[in-house]
C-alpha positions in Angstrom: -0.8 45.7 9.7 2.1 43.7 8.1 4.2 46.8 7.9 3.7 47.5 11.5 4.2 43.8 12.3 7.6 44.0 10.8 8.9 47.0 12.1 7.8 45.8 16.1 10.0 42.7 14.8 12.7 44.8 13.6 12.5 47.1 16.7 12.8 44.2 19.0 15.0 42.4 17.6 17.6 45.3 17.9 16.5 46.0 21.3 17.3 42.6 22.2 20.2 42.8 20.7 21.5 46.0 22.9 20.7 44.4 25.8 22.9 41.1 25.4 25.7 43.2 24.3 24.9 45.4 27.4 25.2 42.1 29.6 28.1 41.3 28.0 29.6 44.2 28.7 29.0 44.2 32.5 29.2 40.6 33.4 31.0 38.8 30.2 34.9 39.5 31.4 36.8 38.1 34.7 37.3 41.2 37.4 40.8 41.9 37.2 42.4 41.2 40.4 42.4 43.9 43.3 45.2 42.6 45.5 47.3 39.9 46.0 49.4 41.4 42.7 53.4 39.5 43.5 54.7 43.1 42.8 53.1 45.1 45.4 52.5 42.7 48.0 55.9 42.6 49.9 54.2 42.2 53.1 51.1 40.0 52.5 49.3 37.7 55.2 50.2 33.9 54.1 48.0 31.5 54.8 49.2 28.6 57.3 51.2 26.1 55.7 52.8 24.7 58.5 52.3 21.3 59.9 51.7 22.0 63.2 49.3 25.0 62.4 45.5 23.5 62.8 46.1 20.6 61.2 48.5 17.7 60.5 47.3 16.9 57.3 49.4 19.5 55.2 52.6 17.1 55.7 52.0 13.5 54.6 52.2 10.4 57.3 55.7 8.8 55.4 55.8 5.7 58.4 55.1 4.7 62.2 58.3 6.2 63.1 57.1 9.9 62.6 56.7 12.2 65.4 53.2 13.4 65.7 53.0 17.5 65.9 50.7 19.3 68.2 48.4 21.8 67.9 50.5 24.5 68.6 50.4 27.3 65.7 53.4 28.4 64.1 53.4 31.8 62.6 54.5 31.6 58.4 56.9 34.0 57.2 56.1 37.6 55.5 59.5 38.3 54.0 58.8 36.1 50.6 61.6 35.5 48.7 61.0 36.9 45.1 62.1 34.9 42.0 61.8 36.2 38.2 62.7 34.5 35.1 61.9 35.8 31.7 58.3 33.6 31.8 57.9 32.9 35.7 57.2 35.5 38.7 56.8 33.5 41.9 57.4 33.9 45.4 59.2 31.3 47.7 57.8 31.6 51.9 61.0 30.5 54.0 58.5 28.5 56.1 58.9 24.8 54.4 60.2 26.3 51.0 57.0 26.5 49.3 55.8 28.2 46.1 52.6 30.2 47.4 52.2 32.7 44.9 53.0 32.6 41.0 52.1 34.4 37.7 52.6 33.9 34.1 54.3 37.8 32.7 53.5 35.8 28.6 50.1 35.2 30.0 47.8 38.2 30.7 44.8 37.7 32.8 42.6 39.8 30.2 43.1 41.0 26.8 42.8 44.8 27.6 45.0 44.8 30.4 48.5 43.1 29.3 50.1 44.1 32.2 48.3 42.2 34.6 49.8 38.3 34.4 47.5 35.5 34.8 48.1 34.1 38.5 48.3 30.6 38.7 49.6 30.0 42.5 47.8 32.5 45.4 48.6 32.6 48.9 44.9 33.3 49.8 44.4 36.6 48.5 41.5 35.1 45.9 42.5 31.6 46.5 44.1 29.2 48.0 46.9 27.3 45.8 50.3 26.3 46.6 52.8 24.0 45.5 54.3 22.3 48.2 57.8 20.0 48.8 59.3 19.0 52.0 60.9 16.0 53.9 58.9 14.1 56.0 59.1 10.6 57.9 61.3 10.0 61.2 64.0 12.3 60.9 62.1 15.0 58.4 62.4 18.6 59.8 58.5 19.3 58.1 57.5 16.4 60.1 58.6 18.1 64.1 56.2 18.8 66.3 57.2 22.3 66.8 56.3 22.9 62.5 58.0 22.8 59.4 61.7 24.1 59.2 62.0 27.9 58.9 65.0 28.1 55.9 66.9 31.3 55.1 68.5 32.6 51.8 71.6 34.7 50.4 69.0 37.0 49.1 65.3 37.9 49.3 65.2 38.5 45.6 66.7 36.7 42.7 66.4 37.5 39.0 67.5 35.8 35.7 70.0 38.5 34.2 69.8 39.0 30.4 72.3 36.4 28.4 71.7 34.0 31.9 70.2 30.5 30.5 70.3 29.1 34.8 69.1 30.4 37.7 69.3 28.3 41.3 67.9 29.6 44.1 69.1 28.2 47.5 67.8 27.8 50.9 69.2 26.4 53.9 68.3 25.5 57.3 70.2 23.3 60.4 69.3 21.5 63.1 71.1 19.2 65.2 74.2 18.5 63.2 72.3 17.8 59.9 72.5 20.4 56.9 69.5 20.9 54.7 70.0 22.4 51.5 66.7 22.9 49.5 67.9 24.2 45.5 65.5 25.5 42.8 66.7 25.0 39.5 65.2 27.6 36.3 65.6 27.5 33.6 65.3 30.5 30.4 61.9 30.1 28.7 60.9 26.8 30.5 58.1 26.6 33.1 59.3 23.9 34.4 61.9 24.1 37.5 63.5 21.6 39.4 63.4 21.3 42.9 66.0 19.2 45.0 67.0 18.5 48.2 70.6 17.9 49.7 70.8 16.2 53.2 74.5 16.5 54.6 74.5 14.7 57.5 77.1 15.8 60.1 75.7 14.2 63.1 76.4 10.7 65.0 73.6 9.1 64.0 72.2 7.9 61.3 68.8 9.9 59.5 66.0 8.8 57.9 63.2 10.3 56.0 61.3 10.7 52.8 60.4 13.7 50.2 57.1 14.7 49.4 55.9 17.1 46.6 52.2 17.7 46.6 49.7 20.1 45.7 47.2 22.2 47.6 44.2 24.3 46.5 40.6 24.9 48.3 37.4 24.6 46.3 37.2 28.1 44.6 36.6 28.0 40.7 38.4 27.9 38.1 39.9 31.7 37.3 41.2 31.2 34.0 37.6 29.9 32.9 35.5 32.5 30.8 32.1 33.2 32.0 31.5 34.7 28.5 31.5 31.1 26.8 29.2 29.2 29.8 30.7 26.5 29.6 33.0 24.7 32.0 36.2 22.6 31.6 37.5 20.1 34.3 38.7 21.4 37.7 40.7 19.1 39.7 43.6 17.1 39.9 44.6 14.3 37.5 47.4 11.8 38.0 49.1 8.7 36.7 49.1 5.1 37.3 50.2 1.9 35.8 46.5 1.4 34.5 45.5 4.4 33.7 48.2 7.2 32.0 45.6 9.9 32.7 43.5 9.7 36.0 40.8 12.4 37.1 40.5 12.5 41.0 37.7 15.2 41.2 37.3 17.4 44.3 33.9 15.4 44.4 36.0 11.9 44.7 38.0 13.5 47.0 34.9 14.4 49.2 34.0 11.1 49.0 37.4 8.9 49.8 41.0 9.2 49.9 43.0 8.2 47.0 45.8 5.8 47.4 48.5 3.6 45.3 52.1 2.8 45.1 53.3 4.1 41.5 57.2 3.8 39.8 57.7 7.4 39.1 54.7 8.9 37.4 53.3 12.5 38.3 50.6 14.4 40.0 48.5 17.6 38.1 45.9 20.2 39.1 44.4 20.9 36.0 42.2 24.2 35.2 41.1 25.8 32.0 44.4 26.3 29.8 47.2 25.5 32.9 48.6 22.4 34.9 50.3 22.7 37.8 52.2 19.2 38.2 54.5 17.4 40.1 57.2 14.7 38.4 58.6 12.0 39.9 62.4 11.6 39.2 62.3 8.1 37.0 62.6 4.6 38.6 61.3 6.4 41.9 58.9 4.5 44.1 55.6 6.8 45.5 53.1 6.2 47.4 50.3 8.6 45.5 47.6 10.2 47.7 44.5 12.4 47.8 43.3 14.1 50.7 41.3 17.3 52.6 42.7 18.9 55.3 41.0 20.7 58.3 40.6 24.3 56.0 38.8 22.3 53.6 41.8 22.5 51.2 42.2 19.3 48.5 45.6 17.9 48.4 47.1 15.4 45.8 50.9 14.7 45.8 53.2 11.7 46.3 55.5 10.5 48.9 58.9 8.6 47.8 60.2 5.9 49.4 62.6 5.8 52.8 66.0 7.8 51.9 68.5 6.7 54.8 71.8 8.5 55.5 74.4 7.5 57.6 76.3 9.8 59.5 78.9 11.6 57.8 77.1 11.2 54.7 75.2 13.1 52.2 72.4 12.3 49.8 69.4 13.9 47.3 66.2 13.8 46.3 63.6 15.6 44.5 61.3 16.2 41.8 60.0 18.4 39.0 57.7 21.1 39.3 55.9 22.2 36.1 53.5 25.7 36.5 51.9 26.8 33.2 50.3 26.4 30.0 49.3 23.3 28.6 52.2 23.1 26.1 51.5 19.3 24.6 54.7 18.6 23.3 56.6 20.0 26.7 54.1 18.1 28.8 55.1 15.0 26.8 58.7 15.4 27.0 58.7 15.9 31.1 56.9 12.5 31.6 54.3 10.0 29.6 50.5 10.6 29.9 51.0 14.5 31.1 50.1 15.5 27.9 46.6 14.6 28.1 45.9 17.5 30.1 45.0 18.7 27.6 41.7 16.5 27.9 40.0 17.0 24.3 37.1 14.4 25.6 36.2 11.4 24.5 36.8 12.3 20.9 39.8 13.2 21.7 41.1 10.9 18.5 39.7 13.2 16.4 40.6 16.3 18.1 44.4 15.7 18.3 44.8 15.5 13.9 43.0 18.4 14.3 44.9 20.4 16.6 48.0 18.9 14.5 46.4 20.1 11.2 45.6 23.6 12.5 49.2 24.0 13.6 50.3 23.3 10.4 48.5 25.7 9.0 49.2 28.5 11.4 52.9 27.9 10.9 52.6 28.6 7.5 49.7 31.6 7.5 50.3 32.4 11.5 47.3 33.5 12.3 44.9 31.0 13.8 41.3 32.7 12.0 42.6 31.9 9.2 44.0 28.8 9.7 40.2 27.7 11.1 38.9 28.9 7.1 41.6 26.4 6.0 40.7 23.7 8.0 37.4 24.0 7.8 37.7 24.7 3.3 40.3 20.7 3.8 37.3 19.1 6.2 34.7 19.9 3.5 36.8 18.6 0.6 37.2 15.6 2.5 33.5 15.4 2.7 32.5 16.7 -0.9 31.2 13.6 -2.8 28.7 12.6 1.0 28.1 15.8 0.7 27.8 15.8 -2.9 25.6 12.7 -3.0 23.3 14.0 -0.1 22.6 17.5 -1.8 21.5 15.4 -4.9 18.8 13.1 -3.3 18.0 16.7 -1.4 17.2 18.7 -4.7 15.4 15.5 -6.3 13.2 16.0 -3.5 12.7 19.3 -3.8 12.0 18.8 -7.5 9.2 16.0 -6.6 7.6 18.5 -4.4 4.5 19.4 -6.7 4.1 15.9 -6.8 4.5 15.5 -3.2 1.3 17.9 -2.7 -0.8 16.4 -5.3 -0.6 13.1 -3.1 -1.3 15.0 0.1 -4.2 16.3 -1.8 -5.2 13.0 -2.7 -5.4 11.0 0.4 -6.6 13.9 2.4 -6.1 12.8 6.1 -5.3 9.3 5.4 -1.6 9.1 6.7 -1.2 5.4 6.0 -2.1 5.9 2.3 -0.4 9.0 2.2 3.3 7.6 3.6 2.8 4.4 1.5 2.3 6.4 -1.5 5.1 8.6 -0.4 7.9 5.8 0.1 6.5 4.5 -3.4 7.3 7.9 -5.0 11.1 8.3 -3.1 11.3 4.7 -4.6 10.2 5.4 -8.3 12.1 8.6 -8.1 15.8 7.1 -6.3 15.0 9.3 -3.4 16.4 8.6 -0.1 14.2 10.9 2.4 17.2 10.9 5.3 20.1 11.5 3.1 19.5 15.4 4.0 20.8 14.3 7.5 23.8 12.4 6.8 26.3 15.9 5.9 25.3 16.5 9.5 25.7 13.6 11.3 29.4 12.8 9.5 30.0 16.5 10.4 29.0 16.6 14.4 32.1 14.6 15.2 34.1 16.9 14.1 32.5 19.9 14.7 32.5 18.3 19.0 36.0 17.8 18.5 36.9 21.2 16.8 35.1 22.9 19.7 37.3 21.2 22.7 40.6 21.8 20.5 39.1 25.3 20.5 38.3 25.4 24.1 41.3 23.4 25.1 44.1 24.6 23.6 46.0 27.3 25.1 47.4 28.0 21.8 43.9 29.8 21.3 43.6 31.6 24.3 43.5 35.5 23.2 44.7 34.6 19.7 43.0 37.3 17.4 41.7 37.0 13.5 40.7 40.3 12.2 38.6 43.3 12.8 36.4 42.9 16.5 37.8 39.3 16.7 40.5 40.0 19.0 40.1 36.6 20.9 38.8 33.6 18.8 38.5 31.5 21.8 35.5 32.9 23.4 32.5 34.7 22.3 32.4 37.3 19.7 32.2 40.4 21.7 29.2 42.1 19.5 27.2 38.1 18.2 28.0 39.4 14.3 29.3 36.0 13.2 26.5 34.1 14.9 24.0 36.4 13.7 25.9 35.4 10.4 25.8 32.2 10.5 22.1 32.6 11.3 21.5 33.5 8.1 23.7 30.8 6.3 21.5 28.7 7.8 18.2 30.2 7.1 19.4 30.5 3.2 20.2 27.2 3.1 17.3 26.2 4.3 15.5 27.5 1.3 17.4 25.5 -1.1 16.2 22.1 1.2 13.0 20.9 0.3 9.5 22.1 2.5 8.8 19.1 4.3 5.3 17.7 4.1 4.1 17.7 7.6 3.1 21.5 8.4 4.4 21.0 11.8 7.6 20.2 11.0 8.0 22.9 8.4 7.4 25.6 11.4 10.1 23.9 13.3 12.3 24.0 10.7 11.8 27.7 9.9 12.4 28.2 13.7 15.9 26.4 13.3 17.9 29.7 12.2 16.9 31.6 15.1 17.5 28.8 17.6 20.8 28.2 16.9 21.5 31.5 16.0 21.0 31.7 20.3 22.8 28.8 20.7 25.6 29.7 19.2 26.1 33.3 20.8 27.8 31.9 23.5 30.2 29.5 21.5 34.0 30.6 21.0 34.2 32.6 17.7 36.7 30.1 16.3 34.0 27.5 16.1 31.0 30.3 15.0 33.8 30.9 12.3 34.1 27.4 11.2 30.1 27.0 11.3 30.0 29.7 8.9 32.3 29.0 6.4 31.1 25.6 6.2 27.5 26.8 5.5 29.1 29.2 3.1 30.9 26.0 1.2 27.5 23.9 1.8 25.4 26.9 0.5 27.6 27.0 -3.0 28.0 23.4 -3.5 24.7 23.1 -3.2 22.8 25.8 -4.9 25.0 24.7 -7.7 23.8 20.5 -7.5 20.3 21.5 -7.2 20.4 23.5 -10.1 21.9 21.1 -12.2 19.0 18.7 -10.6 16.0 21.2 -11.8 17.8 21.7 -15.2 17.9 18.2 -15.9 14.2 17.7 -14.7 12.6 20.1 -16.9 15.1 18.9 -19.8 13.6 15.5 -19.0 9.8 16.9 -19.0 10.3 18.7 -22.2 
């Protein structure tokens, strides 16, 4: 019976284990995207972006003074205006100047298909995100009633030549006597562009009007989010204040109420899994930053400068900084304070960030991130070797009291007063502390949380291979080896600890391996990896203290 017992065990263990890597398989990856591609969609539908098309909410209120559009649609322009740098693919619509579709050529959407970039913006193909700019108040020509200004280029498609470091892109549009010149700026191997405008004001009067930058996506989630890890990061935009360097407006706050302050320069983000999208104030700029929904549903968070006045026969600028990428830490810190904490780590975040600093350390000298993750984790537990140390000790002297452990259960029988007093006397006699097992674990859980955001966080780990079937450490492993791994780890360790007295408690613990050997299927493999070399580490140091504990107890008995 015990030989057919084990092989209906062994059968349905691997039975279960075809079947996950079956699910997997079907429903563990992203679908790669069917249109919408910048390449082959010359002619796509745009979505609406104009303020007079359904709603007036896609251009920001700047004053009193602005004119009020109607209701009367205004049809967006097909011919996109195609821009390519060396790590930016984008397309510009002529109606209002805005940035409706982008993707990232360094940045594939999957791992097996390097040719397909990762699409941040979308003109409504899969979603809805755009990054918009425009000049409203009284004079603004995105703030007519007849819609937003319809601008025209020397080219429809621009390119950053080989040996070019600059590439500006210009669009113009006129109306009645007053020149608008709107100029993207981009640059080799940045992601971040600028985007200016020139008023030349040949009229008799004087204008008046204000620049806004904002940022518009509907409620769809978050693409570059793995469904093979289950877990989610934060969706939605963030933004600065005086107060607060990093602010999280949710989609749910922005259900709720509008957002509004008046900031001195400061930025405004959309942050997903790995990118920020994010607009930067020029410095010493007073905004007005807002939060808002308009009539599609869409959330919008930008900012709105102050009143730019130009007297006739006079020119003037304004503008802002629009960053579309990876959440680079040190480039987010350079374009303006608090945009790098983006890259939200959590509330450990403290303990995350000499971590991430550590890890790139070590990558820059072994460059491979696996292995960097064996050196960290190899540094962590030397750092921890004399708790661990000291822990191990009072585990094995239990161990070693465990005949005598019995005896006393044998002894007092079901009397569990008698039986704990005569317990706590024995840890006493004996220099045992019962709950220094726990304390390697309880140091170690801080770090370990923070190791998994830097892991989930950092774009650094996105698709960054170690060896063999790890090809991505920062989601799952593709066939559950290392947490079946460190499954074991644990269940070997667990026979070097010491069987607890209560029976009940001795089945749970015996149920601990598989448990977590679940749990863990669906971490990122670059955390599975750390758990297992630290239970590799934890397993030597102390197989090694507990036998030096039993050697010197039977020495002593002798």
């Amino acid at each position: 019976m015990d030989i057919q017992r084990s092989i209906l065990i062994v059968a349905l263990a691997i039975v279960s284990y075809l079947m996950v890597l079956q699910w997997n398989q079907d429903y563990g990856q992203a679908a790669l995207p069917t249109t919408g591609n910048i390449a082959s969609s010359q002619q796509a539908t745009l979505p609406d972006t104009t303020a007079a098309a359904k709603t007036s909410d896609d251009v920001p209120t700047a004053s009193s003074e602005r004119n009020e559009p109607v209701a009367t649609p205004v049809a967006t322009s097909s011919e996109l205006i195609r821009v390519e740098t060396d790590v930016l693919n984008l397309a510009i619509d002529p109606r209002g100047g805005d940035i409706v579709q982008l993707t990232l050529p360094q940045y594939p959407r999957r791992q097996d298909h390097p040719d397909v970039p990762f699409q941040l913006f979308d003109n409504g193909n899969e979603r809805t995100y755009l990054a918009q700019s425009g000049l409203t108040g009284a004079n603004g020509p995105d703030a007519r009633a007849s819609g937003r200004p319809l601008y025209s280029a020397a080219q429809k498609a621009y390119k950053l030549a080989d040996g070019q470091d600059t590439l500006v892109v210009e669009l113009t549009f006129s109306e009645a006597g007053v020149n608008y010149t709107k100029r993207f700026t981009f640059k080799r191997g940045q992601y971040d562009l600028g985007v200016a405008y020139k008023i030349d004001n040949q009229s008799g009067q004087a204008w008046s009007g204000n620049f806004f930058a904002q940022l518009k996506r509907d409620g769809s989630s978050d693409p570059s989010s793995s469904t093979a890890t289950g877990v989610s990061t934060y969706l939605g935009a963030a933004l600065w204040t005086p107060d607060e360097p990093y602010k999280k407006v949710s989609m749910g706050d922005m259900d709720k109420q509008a957002f509004k302050e008046n900031v001195q320069s400061g930025w405004v983000a959309w942050l997903q899994h790995y990118f920020v999208t994010a607009w930067v104030s020029d410095k010493d700029e007073a905004n007005l930053v807002q939060t808002r929904k308009d009539a599609q549903g869409n959330y919008i968070v930008g900012f709105t400068g102050a009143s730019l006045n130009v007297p006739a026969g006079s020119q003037a600028e304004a503008g802002a900084t629009l960053y579309a990428g990876p959440k680079m830490q040190d480039k987010l810190k350079e374009l303006s304070p608090g945009l790098e904490l983006t890259v939200d780590y959590g509330f450990l975040w403290f303990i995350a960030q000499p971590i991430f600093w550590l890890l790139q350390h070590i990558h820059s000298l072994l460059g491979n991130w696996g292995w960097a993750i064996i050196c960290l984790t190899i540094l962590i537990k030397l750092a921890f070797f004399p708790l661990s140390a000291a822990s191990y000790k009072s585990m094995a002297r239990m161990r070693a009291v465990s005949p005598k452990l019995q005896a006393l259960k044998e002894q007092h029988g079901d009397d569990r007063q008698k039986m704990s007093q005569a317990m706590m006397e024995l840890y006493k006699k004996e220099k045992i502390n019962p709950l220094g097992g726990c304390l390697p674990i309880l140091v170690q859980m801080p770090v370990f949380l923070a190791l998994y955001w830097v892991l989930l966080e950092s774009v650094e780990m996105r698709q960054a291979p170690w060896m063999f079937w790890i090809t991505d450490l920062s989601i799952k492993d593709p066939f559950f080896i290392l947490p079946i791994i460190m499954g074991a780890t644990m269940f070997i360790q667990q026979q070097l600890n010491p069987t607890p007295p209560d029976p009940m408690q001795a089945k749970v613990l015996k149920l601990m391996p598989i448990i977590f050997t679940f749990f863990f299927l669906w971490f990122p493999a670059g955390l599975v990896l750390y758990w297992v070399v630290n239970n590799v580490l934890s397993i030597a140091q102390q197989w090694y203290i507990t036998r030096q504990i039993e050697a010197a107890s039977k020495k002593a008995a002798a």
